[in-house]
C-alpha positions in Angstrom: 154.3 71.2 86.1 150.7 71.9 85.0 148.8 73.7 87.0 145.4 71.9 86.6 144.7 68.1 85.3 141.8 67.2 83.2 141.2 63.5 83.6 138.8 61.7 80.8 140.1 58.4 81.4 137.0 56.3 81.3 134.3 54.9 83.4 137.1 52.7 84.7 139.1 56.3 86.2 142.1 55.0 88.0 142.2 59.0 88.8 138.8 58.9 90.2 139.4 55.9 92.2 143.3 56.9 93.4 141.3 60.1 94.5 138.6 57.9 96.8 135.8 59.5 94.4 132.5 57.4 94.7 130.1 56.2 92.1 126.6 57.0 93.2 122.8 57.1 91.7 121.2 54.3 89.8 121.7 50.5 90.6 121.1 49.7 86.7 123.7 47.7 85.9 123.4 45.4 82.1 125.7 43.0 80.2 125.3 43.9 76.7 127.2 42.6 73.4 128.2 44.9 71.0 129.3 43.9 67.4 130.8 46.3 65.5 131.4 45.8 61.8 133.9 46.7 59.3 130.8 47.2 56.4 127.1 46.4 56.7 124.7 45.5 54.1 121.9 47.1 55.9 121.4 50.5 54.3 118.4 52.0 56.5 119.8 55.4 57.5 118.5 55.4 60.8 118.6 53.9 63.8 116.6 50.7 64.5 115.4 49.5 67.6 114.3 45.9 68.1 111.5 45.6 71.3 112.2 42.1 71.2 111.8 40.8 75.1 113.8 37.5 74.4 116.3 39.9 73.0 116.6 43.7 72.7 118.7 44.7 70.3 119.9 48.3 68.7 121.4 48.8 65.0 123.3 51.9 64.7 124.5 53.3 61.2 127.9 55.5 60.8 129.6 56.9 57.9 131.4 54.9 55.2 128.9 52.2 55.8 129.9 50.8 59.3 127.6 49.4 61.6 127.3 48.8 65.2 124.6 46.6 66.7 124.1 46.1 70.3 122.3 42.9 72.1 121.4 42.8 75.5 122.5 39.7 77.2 120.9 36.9 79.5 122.2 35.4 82.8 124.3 32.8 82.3 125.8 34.0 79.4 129.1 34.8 79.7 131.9 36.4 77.8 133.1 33.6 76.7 130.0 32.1 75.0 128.8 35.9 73.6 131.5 36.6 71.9 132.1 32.9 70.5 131.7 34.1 66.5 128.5 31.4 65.8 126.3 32.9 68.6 127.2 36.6 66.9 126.5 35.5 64.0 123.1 33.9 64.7 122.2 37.2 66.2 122.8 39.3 63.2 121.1 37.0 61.5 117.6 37.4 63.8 117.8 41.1 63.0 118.8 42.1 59.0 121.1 41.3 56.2 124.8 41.4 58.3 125.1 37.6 59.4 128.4 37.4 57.2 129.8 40.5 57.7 133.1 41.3 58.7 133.8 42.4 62.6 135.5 45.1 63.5 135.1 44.3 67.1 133.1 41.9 69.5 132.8 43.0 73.1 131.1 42.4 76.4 130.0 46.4 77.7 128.3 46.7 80.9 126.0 50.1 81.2 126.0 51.9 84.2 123.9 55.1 85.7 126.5 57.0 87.8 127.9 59.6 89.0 130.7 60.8 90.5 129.7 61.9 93.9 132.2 64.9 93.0 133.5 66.1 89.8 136.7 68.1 91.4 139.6 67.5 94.0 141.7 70.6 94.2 142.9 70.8 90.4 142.0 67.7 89.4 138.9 67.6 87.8 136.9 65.0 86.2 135.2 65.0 82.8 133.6 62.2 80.5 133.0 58.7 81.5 135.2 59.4 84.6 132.5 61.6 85.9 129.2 59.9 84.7 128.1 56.6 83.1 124.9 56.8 81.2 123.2 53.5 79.2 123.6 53.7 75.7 119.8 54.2 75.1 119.4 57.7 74.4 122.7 57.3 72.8 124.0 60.8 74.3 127.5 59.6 76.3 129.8 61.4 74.1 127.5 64.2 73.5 127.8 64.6 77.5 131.7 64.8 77.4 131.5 67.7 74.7 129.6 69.4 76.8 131.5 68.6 80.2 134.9 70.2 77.6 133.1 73.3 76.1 132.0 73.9 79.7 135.4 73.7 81.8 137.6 74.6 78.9 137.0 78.2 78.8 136.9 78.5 82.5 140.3 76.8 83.4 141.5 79.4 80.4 140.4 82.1 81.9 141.8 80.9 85.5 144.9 80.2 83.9 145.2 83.8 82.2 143.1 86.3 84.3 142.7 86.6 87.9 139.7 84.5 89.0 137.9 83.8 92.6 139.1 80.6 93.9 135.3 78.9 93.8 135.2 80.0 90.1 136.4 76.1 88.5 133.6 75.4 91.2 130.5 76.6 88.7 131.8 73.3 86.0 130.2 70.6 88.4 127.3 73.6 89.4 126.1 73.8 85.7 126.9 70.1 84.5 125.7 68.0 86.9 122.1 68.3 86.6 121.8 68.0 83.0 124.3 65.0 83.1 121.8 63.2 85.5 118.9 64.1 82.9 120.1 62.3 79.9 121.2 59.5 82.1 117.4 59.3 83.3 116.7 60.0 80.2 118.2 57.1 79.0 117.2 54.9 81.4 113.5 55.9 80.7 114.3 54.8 77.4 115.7 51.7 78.0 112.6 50.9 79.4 110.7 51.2 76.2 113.2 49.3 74.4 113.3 46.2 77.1 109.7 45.2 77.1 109.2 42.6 79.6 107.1 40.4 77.6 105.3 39.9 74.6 102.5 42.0 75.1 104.4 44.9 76.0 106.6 44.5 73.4 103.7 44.1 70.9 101.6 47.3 72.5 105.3 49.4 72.0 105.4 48.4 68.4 101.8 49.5 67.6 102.4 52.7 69.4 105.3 53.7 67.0 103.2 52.1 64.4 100.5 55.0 65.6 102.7 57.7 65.8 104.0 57.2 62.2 101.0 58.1 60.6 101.3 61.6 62.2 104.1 63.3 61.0 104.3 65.5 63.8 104.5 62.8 66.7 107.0 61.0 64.1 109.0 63.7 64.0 109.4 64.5 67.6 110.3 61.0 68.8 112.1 60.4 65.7 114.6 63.6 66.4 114.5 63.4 70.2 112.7 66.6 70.5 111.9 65.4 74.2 115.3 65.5 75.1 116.3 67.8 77.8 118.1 71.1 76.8 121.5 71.8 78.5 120.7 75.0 80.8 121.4 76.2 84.0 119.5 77.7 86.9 123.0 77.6 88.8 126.3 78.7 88.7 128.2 81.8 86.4 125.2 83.7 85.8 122.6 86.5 87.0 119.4 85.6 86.9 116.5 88.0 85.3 113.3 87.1 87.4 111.5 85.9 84.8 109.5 82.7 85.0 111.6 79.5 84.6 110.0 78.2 81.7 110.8 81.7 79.5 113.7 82.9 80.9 117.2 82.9 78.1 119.8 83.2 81.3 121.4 80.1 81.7 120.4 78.8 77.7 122.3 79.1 75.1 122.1 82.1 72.8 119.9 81.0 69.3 122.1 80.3 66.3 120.7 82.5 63.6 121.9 83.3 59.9 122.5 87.3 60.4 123.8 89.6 57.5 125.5 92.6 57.8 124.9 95.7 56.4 126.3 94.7 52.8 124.0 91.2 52.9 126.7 89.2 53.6 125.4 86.0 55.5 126.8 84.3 57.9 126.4 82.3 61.6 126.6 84.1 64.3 129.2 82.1 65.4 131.4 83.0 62.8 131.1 86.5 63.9 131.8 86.2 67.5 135.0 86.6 69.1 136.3 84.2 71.9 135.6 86.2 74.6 132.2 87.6 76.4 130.3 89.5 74.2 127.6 91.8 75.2 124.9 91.4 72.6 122.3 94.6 71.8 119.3 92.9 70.5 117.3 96.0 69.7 115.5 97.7 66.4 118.2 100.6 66.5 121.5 98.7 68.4 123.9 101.6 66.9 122.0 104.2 68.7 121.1 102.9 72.1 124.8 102.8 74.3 127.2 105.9 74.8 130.8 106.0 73.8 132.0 105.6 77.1 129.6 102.8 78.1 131.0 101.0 74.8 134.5 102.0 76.1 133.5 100.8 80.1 131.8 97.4 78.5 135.1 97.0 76.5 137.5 97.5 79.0 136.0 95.2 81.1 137.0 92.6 78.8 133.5 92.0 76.3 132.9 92.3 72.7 130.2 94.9 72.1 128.1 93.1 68.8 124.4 94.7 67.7 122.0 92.3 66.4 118.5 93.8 64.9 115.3 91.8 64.4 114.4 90.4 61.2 112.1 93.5 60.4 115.0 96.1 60.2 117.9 96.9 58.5 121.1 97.1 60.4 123.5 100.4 60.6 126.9 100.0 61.8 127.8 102.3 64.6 130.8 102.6 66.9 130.5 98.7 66.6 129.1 95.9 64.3 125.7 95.4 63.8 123.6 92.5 62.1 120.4 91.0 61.0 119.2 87.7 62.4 117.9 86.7 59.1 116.6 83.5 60.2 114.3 84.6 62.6 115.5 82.9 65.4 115.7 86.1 67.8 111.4 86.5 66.5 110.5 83.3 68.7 108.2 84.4 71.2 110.5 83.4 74.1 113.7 85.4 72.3 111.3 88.5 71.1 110.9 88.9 74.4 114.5 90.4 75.3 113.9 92.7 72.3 115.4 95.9 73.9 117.7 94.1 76.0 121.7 93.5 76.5 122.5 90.0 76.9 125.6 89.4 78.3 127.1 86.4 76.4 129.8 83.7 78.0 132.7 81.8 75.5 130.6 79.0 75.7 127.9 81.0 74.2 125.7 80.5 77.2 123.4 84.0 78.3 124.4 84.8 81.7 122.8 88.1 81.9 120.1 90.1 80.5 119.5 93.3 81.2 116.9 96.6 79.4 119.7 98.2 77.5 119.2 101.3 79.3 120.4 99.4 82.7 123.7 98.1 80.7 126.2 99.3 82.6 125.1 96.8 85.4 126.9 94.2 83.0 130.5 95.5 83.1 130.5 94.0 86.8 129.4 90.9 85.6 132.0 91.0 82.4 135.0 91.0 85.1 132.9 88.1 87.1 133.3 85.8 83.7 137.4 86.0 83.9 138.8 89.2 85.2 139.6 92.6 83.3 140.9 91.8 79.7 141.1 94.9 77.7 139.7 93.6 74.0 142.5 94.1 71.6 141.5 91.9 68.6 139.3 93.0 65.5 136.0 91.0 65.8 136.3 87.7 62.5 136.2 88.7 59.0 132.8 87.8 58.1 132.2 84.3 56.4 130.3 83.8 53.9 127.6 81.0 55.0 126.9 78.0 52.7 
């Protein structure tokens, strides 16, 4: 028998609801149509979104030159009559070349905002759709489930192979939840924008992004949802470092800079780190600044030691790798910062800790807190080449 059950079985859960879990949180509750086709003849790359308040509508491209589009529906109209294959086809034909396309599928969705009003029951846990419905607006659903699995995955690893406190699967609804109920909101916010009530919002909304397109700046950050909210945490597996909310790297995830190592090799750092925690010396001389037996004490608490330099210096290998961030990443004001510091890395890549490097061995604590003692026993990845 397993020890622990996953369920992802859809906003529908018959696991959620055999376990009494409730839906709560938003009332928003829409009928929409969505068409998807086997190949379009629209070939704008990007999405389009139709402020049309007799009929809002969203195209969205995918590869091999599918299509979905989705239509809002009206009362009265009923499955029956929206997915008749005339009305479909008169509505692809109110918004670009697909009126005679072939369908892939026709369905009646509605869109929810809700959550579960808990994510765990003993070692069931819930994940996806099962434990949040968002609207499709900010178009981030599945986006949410990756990030519910590269949350809970390493954590029900570690529980399964290391010895763990018993409110340790706890942190998974902690550190999700929040950020789950942000994109929903988010979404909702945007829904907003494309629904206009009437004509002359719609019209005002159009010349607004009209506006904005003549600055490429404002384009760009609307265009590639720069206003989105970041996953981070404030709660949950980490130790905070007192610093002001807005600047603070505990609880975000680590940059993802090209590094190279000392023979120029380049690379992610991804690529480079093992599937473990990793303590991370961000500092101009990395090789220098820990002791044998604090490398020994940081390993046998189960973490990867890795060095990374700045930008500005070369790196030397010591008693453990060390690399370059090449890209710069780590020179951002709010990462320069922690120049000098250990940050103490989770297997979801997350910071958890950050600490002067000369206070390090307050991390090997927090290394056993993140999964138990597991004495490091694999060579860190052979260095790929990146593209």
């Amino acid at each position: 028998h397993a020890r622990y059950m996953v369920a992802c079985d859809g906003g529908r859960s018959p696991t959620r609801s055999k376990l009494g879990i409730q839906l709560v949180g938003s009332t928003f509750v829409e009928r929409w149509l969505i068409v998807d086709l086997v190949r379009t003849e629209n070939r704008f790359r990007h999405t389009q979104v139709h402020c049309d308040p007799a009929r809002p509508c969203i195209s969205l491209p995918g590869p091999d030159n599918i299509r979905r589009y989705e239509f809002m529906l009206r009362a009265g109209e009923d499955e029956k009559i929206a997915t008749d294959e005339t009305f479909v086809r008169n509505l692809l034909a109110r918004v670009g070349p697909d009126r005679d396309c072939e369908f892939r599928r026709v369905r009646v969705y509605t869109f929810h905002a809700r959550l579960a009003d808990r994510w765990r029951d003993g070692n069931i846990f819930l994940a996806g759709d099962a434990a949040h419905l968002t609207p499709p607006f900010a178009g981030q659903g599945m986006n949410s489930g990756l990030r519910d699995a590269h949350n809970l995955a390493w954590k029900l690893s570690e529980a399964l192979h290391a010895t763990t406190p018993a409110d340790f699967l706890d942190s998974y609804e902690v550190e999700r939840r929040p950020h789950a109920w942000e994109m929903i909101s988010l979404a909702l916010r945007m829904g907003q924008v494309m629904m206009p009530e009437n004509a002359t919002k719609a019209f005002l909304t159009r010349a607004a992004f009209r506006v904005l397109g003549l600055y490429p700046p404002a384009r760009d950050y609307f265009a590639q949802m720069r206003y989105k909210p970041k996953p981070r945490f404030r709660k949950g597996l980490l130790w905070p470092d007192g610093r002001n909310d807005k600047v603070t790297m505990v609880g975000r995830l680590v940059p993802q800079p090209v590094i190279e190592d000392t023979s120029r090799d380049r690379s992610l750092l991804d690529r480079l780190l093992p599937d473990r925690p990793v303590v991370l010396i961000f500092d101009e001389f990395p090789d220098q600044v820990l002791s044998k037996d604090m490398i020994d004490t940081l390993t046998a608490a189960g973490a990867a030691v890795v060095g990374m330099t700045p930008e500005w210096m070369n790196p030397v290998d010591g008693a453990f790798a060390v690399y370059r961030d090449v890209s710069r990443l780590f020179s951002a004001p709010q990462m320069q910062a922690y120049l000098g510091h250990a940050l103490l890395l989770r297997r979801d890549r997350y910071i958890a800790a950050a600490v002067p490097v000369g206070q390090v061995a307050e991390l090997a604590q927090r290394i056993t807190a993140l999964g138990g003692e597991r004495p490091l026993t694999a060579p860190l990845p052979v260095f790929a080449t990146a593209s």
